[in-house]
N, C-alpha and C positions, 0 to 999 in steps of 0.2 A: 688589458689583462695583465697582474701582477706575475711577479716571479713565483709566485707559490700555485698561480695558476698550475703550471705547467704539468703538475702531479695530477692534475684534476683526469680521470678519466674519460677517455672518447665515448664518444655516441654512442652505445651498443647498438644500436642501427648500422649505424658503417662500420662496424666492426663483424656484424653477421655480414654482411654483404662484400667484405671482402674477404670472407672465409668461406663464403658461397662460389667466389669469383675463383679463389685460389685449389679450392675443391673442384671445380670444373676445369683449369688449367693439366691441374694432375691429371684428372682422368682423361681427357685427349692426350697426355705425353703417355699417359698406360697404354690405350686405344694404338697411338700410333707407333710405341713399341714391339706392341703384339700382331703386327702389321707384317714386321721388318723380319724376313726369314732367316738373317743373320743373327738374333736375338732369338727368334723358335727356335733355329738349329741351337744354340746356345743353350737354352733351358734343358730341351728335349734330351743332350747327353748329359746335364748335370742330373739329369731325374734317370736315364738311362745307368748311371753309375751307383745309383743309387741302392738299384734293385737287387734285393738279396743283400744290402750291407745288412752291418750288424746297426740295429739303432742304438746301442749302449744299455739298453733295458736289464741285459743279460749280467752285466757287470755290476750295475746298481743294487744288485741284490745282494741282503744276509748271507754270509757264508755256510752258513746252515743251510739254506734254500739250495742254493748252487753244490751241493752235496749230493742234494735228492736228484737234482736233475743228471746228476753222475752216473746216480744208478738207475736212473730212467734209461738212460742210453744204454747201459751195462746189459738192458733188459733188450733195448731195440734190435742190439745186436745181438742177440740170444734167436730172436724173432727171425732174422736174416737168416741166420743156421737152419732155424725148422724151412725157412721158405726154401734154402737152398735142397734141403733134401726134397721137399715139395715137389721141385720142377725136374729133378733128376728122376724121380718114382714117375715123372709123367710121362719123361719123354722113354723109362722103361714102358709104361704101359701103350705108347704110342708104338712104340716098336712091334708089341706082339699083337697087335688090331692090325699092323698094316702089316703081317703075313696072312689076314684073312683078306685083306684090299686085294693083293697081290692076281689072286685068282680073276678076281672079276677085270683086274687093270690087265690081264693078260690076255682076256679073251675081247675087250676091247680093243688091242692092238691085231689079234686076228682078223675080225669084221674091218678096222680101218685098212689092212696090208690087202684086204680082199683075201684070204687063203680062207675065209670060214664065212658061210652064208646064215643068216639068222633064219629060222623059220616064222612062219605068220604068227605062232604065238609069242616068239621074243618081240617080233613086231608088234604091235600091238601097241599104240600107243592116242588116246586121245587128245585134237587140240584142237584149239579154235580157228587156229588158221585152217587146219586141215578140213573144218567144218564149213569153211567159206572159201575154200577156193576153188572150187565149179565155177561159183559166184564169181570170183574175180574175175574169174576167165573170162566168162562172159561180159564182164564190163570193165575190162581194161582198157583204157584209153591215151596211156600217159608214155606216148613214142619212144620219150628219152628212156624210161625205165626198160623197154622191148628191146633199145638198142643196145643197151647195156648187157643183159642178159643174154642177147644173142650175140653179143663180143665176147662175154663168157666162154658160153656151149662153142664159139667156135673154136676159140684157146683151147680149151683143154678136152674138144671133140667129146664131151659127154655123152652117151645113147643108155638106153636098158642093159646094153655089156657090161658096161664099166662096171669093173669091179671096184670091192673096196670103197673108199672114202678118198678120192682124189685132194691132194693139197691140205690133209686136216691139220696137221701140224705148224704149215705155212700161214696157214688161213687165221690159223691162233693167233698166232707171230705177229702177223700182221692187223688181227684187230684188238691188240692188248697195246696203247701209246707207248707205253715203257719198252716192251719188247720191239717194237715198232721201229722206232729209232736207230738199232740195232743193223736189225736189215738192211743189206746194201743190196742194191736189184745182181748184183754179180754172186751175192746169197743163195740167192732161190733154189737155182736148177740143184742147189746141192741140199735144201731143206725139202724139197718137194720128195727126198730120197729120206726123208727123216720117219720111220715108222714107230717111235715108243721113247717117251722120256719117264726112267723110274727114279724112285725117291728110295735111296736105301738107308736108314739110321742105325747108327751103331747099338750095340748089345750092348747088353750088361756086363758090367766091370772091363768092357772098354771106353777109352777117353771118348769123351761125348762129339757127335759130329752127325752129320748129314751126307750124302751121296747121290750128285746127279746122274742117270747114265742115260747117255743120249745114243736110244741104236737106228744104224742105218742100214738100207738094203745096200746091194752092189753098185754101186754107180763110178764114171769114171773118172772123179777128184781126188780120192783119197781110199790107201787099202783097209783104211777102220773098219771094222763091221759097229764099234762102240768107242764113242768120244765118251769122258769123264771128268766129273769135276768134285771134290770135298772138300764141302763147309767145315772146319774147325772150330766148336762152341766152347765154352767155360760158362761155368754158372755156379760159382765162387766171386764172394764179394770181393771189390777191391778193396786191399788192405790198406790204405792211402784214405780212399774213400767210402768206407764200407756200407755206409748208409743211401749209396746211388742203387744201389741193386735193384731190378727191376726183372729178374728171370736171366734166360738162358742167352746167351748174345755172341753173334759171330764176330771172331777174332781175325781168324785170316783164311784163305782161300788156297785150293793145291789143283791144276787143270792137270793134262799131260800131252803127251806130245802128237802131233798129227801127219801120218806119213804120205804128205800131196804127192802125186803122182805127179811127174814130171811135166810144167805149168800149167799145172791146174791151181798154185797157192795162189787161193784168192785174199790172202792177210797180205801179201804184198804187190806191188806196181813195178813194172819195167820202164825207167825214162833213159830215153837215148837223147845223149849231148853231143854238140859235136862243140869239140877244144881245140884253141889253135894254140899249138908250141909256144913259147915264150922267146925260145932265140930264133927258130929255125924258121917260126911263122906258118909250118902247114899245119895241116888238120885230119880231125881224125875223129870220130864218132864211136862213142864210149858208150854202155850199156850198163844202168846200173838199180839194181833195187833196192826198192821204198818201201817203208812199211804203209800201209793201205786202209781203210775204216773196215771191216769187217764185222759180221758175227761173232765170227769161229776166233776172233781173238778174247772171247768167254774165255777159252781153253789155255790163256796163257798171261793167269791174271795179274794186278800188280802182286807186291811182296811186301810185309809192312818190315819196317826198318827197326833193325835189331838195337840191342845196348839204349832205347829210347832216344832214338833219334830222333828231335824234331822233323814232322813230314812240310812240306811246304801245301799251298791251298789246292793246287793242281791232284799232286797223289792222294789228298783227304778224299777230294771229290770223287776218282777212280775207286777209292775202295769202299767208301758211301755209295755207289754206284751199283758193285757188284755186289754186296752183301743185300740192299734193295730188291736185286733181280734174282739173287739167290732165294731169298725168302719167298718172293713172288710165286716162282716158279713150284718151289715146296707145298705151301699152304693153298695155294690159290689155281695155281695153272693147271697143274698134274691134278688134284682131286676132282676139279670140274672142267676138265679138255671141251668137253661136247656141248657145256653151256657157255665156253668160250669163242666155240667154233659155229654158237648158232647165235651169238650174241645177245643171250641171255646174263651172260654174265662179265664184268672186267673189272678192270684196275685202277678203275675211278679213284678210287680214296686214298693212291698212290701220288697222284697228281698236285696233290694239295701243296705236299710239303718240295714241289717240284716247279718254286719260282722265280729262280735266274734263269730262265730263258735260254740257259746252254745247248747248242747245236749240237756237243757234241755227245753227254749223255755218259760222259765216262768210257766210252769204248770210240769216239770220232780219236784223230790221229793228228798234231797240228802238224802243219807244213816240217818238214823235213828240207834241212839246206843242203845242199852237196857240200862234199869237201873234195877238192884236187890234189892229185900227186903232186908230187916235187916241182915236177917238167913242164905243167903244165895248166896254161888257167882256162878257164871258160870263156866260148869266144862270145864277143858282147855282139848281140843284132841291132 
């Protein structure tokens, strides 16, 4: 072969066939890229950072274009104004329907306290179960269900006396998950005293808010007759952001204070230590209290941090938390008690957006360190 050979071009045969060859190299190095979850995790935040950027599109326009779109917005926020007044006329008209609630939520707390007996016409009610339960009776056969029930009736000594609606409140509590959590069994014997939780909303040409009152009969925890807690709402866009608006939205939370009768706070724990001196070497058994997981610490909610403090992820959560169960409670608990308390109704749709798995739910309490005097440390076992 001459030197001018050399220009001469290759075989188109082994020329596809090593561009067949080098095509199938790639795509095993793709393959076994998309493998390697160091390269997924890698994409997944460059695509994650992605979302909601600007693509540039915006920029690339006629300045005449980007003019219009000025006062598109001019207009958007026009729209935010009317929705604002929108949600403020609602929650007036909410207001003056639930002084017609009021009546029937009142006599519903009669029949649960037992002080008011319904007659067979309030009575009166068709259902299917009620339709089939001779029938059941007659072919019950499932032990464990009998033992259960009759663990019940022995609990709380059920007969044709009992008045009222024993444990309706509790029973709520207890079968709503969010509420659920709350509950510490050292709870109870003080919600089983729980007869009436109302919803009161503020009036007209007062600042907008909501108001929980949780009333109790006599019991030996605490002199309340009425625990209280108010929602603080705004429904004004934010000036920063005025195009987030989305309706009326809880800002922050006010409980008040609960006069425990003398150890009955169930918000706190008694630990006794016993400390041995530092020079002297004796010891001595010190008592001191800890804050505790509780309910009743509803009543004494976080506070959001003034001048725009950054919050850290811990207090987001706590007040993510409470505004949750505030709502809950408003919308959902208090209007349908009896379909929560027959388990017709719950907080399923609550749950969704409830997936880190936290024990504690915004109201658990983490460990608590001691701290010691001057004099003295903690004796090591």
């Amino acid at each position: 072969m001459s030197a001018g050979d050399s220009n001469i071009p290759d075989d188109p045969k082994e020329d596809a066939t090593m561009a067949t060859e080098g095509a199938v190299q790639s795509s095993n190095l793709r393959d076994e890229m998309m493998q390697n979850p160091r390269v997924l995790a890698a994409l997944q935040q460059q695509l994650d950072s992605m979302v909601g950027g600007n693509s540039g599109y915006i920029e690339s326009l006629p300045t005449a274009v980007k003019r219009r779109i000025k006062a598109l917005k001019n207009i958007q926020l026009k729209t935010c104004q009317i929705e604002c007044q929108f949600y403020k006329e609602v929650h007036e008209l909410e207001e003056k329907y639930s002084q017609q609630y009021q009546p029937l939520y009142n006599q519903r707390r009669e029949i649960v306290s037992g002080r008011y007996e319904p007659n067979d016409a309030e009575c009166e009610w068709e259902s299917e179960d009620e339709e089939d339960e001779e029938g059941d009776k007659k072919e019950a056969k499932n032990e464990e269900v009998n033992e259960i029930a009759k663990a019940v009736d022995e609990k709380l000594k059920l007969d044709e006396d009992t008045k009222g609606i024993p444990n309706f409140w509790l029973t709520i509590f207890k079968s709503s998950p969010i509420l659920q959590e709350m509950v510490q069994e050292h709870d109870e014997p003080i919600l089983e005293c729980l007869e009436d939780i109302k919803v009161l909303l503020s009036k007209k040409n007062e600042p907008m808010s909501f108001t929980l009152e949780f009333h109790f009969s006599s019991n030996p925890f605490f002199t309340n007759k009425m625990l209280s807690k108010q929602y603080k709402l705004v429904s004004e866009p934010d000036e920063s952001e005025p195009f987030s608006f989305e309706g009326p939205e809880i800002v922050s939370s006010t409980g008040c204070s609960i006069d425990w009768n003398k150890g009955k706070n169930v918000t706190v724990k008694v630990v006794k230590k016993r400390q041995k001196h530092k020079n002297k070497g004796t010891l001595r058994t010190v008592s001191k209290e800890l804050p505790d997981d509780s309910f009743f610490n509803f009543f004494d909610p976080p506070q959001v941090p003034e001048d725009d403090e950054e919050m850290d992820e811990d207090m987001e959560a706590l007040l993510a938390t409470d505004i949750e169960i505030g709502h809950l409670l408003r919308e959902r608990v208090v209007p349908r008690a009896v379909l929560f308390f027959t388990g017709e109704a719950s907080d399923d749709e609550y749950d969704e957006d409830d997936e880190d798995g936290s024990d504690n739910d915004g109201y658990g309490l983490d460990g608590a360190s001691d701290e010691n005097d001057t004099d003295y440390d903690p004796e090591v076992s």
